[in-house]
Phi, psi and omega in degrees: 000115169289161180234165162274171176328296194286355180286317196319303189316319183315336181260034147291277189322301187279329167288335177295319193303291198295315165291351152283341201253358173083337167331127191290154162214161174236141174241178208304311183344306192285358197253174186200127165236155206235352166069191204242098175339310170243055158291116219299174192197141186242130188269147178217106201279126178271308172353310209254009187273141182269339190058041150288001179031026175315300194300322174292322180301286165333306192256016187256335183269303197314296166321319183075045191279150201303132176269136184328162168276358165224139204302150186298267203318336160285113199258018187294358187268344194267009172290320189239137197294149167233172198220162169270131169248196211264358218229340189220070214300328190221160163210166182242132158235161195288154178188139191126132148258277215293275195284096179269152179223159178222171196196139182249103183278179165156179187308128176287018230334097179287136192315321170214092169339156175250334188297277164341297184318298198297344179278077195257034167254330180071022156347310210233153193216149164264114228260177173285343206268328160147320161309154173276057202281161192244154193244074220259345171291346187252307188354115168249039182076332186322333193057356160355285202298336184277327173319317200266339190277139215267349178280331175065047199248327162308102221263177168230108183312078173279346175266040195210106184249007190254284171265074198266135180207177192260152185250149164195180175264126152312346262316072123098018205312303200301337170298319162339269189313321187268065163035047181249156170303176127301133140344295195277349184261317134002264188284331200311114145316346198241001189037035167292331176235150199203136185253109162192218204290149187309276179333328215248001159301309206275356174270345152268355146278320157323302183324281180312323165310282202314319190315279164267051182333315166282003174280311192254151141303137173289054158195151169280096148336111178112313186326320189222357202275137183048037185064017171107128197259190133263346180249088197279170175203161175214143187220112160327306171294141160283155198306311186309328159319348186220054191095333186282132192249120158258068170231001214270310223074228170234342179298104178312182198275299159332335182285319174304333167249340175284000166268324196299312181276311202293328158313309167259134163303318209274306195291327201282321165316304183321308173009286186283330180317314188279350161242031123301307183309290194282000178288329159303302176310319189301320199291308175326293169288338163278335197262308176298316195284305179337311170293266201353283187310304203287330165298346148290313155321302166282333140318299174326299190305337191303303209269350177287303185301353198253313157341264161022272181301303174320326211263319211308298192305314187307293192300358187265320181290308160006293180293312202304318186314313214296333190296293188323336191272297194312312191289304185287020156250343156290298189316295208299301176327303122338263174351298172308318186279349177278302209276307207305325199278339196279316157332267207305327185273306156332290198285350147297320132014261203331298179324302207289317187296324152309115180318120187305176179294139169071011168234164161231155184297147190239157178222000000 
């Protein structure tokens, strides 16, 4: 049974409760699930991939996801390696000097998650149909599943500071479920990804290997690694040439943690006490930085405003000067042209009353 956000808190006190009293507890960790035999599957012949980024395109529309900062058809990004983010479910990267080649990453979504395991909320779910789906209404922020997935493939919305959760590829599951393709198996131009039942994949990587020996390494990626994928691979190249960790074995992932929890009781009780703690701590500080920014924010506006008003009084004083010059630069003005006009009419007096040349006054 899954909980919500506000319930989660509620299991500090009864895991505490359970660990004084010695009551057994199972945390997600402890169950081994063994996944679903005849469950959908993506094959992915790297031999046939182009580094057309068709498939990125695809799933950045399907997702309805942010558009890159650089354009799909700029293929100068596979120069560099890249990962999946929460902005980006899947990407093709470049591999290869002399002779290049390319591989298409994304989630591997595994027959028994590591994701899952690590999920004691139970967030995350391995479907009957083969995807990994996420529950972000349970989610309590722990990141645990980015810890754990050996892939490094689960991302976090760290700029969402209102519904922040984890992003990944679904392979396309709401498509699924309608009897529809994945996106990225869709559009590939090169039939490099080919969609259907696990089983009736692996009989047609097997094929391709006998077939073309010198074509392929003799061995399927995903068929057994970490107990087995939904996400298959064939390769020219040995896989690490292309990225790939050939260290995982085969021991799924539950097997691998469930001794670890299951051994102290106390701990496995604790469990949840202890990412309660740091989902607190997490609240916290997010909650702290937030005040920061915003008291940063209201200083700003503060200190713009008081600017603001000082360039405002100078320019008011400014004008006042400037009027006050204008106006004693009219007056001064006026003045000159009132005495130049009191001149020139005086001395026109003057003119009319003085005797022209050559007459005289008669008495």
């Amino acid at each position: 049974m899954s909980i919500s956000r506000r319930k989660f808190l509620g299991w500090m006190g009864a895991a505490g409760l359970t660990g004084a009293v010695g009551t057994s507890a199972q945390a997600a960790s402890n169950k081994e699930f063994k996944g679903y035999p005849d469950s959908m599957a993506v094959l992915h012949d790297i031999t046939r991939c182009i580094g057309c980024r068709k498939c990125e395109t695809a799933c950045n529309q399907v997702n309805e996801l942010p558009a890159p900062e650089k354009p799909f058809d700029d293929l100068t990004v596979l120069e560099q390696k890249r990962r999946t983010t929460d902005k980006n479910y899947t990407v093709v990267n470049q591999f290869g000097d002399e002779k290049p080649f390319f591989a298409k990453k994304q989630c591997n979504h595994c027959l028994e998650p590591a994701c899952a395991s690590a999920c004691f909320v139970k967030a995350f779910t391995k479907t009957p149909e083969g995807p990994v789906i996420y529950n972000e209404k349970v989610c309590v922020g722990c990141r645990y599943c980015m810890i754990a997935c050996p892939y490094e493939i689960p991302t976090y919305t760290y700029n969402d500071p209102i519904a922040p959760r984890v992003m990944k590829c679904t392979m396309c599951y709401p498509r699924i479920i309608k009897g529809q393709l994945p996106g990225c198996v869709q559009a590939c131009p090169t039939e490099a990804l080919v969609f259907g039942k696990r089983t009736d994949l692996l009989r047609e990587a097997r094929r391709r290997i006998i077939d073309l020996p010198d074509r392929y390494v003799d061995h399927i990626y995903g068929e057994h690694e970490m107990g087995g994928s939904s996400w298959l691979y064939l390769s020219a190249k040995p896989f690490a040439e292309a990225g790939m960790r050939e260290d995982l074995g085969t021991t799924p992932a539950p097997a691998l943690t469930k001794g670890a929890l299951g051994a102290v009781p106390m701990v496995v009780g604790l469990w949840p006490v202890l990412l309660t703690g740091i989902y607190a701590i997490n609240k916290r500080k997010e909650k702290i930085a937030a005040q920061e920014q915003r008291q940063a924010v209201e200083a700003a506006v503060a200190a713009t405003e008081a600017d603001a008003e000082t360039k405002l009084k100078a320019a008011l004083d400014k004008a006042a000067q400037d009027k006050e010059t204008a106006v004693a630069s009219e007056v001064k003005k006026a003045l000159e042209e009132a005495a130049k006009a009191a001149a020139e009419a005086q001395k026109a007096d003057q003119d009319a009353d003085s005797p022209e040349p050559g007459t005289e006054k008669s008495e």
